[in-house]
C-alpha positions in Angstrom: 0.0 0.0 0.0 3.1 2.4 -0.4 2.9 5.2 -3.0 4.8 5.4 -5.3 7.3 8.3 -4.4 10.3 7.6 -7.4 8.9 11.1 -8.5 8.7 13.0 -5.5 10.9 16.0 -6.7 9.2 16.2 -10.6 7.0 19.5 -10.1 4.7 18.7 -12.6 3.5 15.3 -10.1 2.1 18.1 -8.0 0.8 20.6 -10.5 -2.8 19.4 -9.7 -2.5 20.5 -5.5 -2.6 24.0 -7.2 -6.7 23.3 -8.1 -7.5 21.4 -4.9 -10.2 22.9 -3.0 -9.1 22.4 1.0 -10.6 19.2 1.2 -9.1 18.0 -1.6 -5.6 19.3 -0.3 -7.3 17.2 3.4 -7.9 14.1 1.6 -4.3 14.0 -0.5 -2.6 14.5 2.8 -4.6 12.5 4.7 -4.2 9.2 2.2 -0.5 9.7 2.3 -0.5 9.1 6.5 0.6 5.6 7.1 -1.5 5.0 9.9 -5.0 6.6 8.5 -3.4 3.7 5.3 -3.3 0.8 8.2 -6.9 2.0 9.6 -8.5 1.4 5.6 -6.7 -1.5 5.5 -8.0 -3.4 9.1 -11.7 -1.6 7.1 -10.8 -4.1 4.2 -10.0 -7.0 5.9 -12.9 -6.7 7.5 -15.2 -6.1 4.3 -16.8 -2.8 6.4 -14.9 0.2 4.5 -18.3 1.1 2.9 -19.5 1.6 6.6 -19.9 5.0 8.4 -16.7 5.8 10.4 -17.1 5.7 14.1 -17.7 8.9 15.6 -14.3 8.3 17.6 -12.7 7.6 14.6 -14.1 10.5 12.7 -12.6 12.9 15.0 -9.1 10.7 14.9 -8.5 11.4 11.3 -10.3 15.0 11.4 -13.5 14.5 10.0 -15.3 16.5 12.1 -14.7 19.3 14.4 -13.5 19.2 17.7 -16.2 21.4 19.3 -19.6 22.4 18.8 -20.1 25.6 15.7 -20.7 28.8 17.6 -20.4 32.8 16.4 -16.6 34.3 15.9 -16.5 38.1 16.4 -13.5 39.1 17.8 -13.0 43.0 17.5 -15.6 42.9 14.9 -17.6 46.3 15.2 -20.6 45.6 12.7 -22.0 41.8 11.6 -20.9 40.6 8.5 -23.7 40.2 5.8 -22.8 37.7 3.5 
């Protein structure tokens, strides 16, 4: 389940990271981590990788936030209308 890094240094390999929207950037980081690789791999061998991660799990390889969503307004004099 190693990638294949014989073109690690070849810019053009990574030309694509350039487009990635953040989770996209998440994902190609996250896929690369050898133990997230061993995790999908125990979800193999046990036929459940089309399963919903374990909330435990979930927060393990960042999946979900730590904390619950609330307001940010630090300094902020007016609200933002978006």
């Amino acid at each position: 389940m190693r990638p294949d890094t014989s073109h690690w240094r070849d810019n053009a390999s990574y030309e694509y990271f350039d487009t990635l929207p953040i989770e996209g950037l998440a994902w190609e980081c996250l896929r690369r981590h050898e133990p997230y690789q061993l995790h999908y791999q125990a979800l193999l061998t046990t036929r459940s990788e089309k399963a919903p991660f374990h909330p435990e799990a979930q927060r393990q390889w960042g999946l979900r936030f730590p904390g619950h969503a609330g307001f940010v307004r630090v300094g902020a004099r007016r609200f933002l209308v978006a």
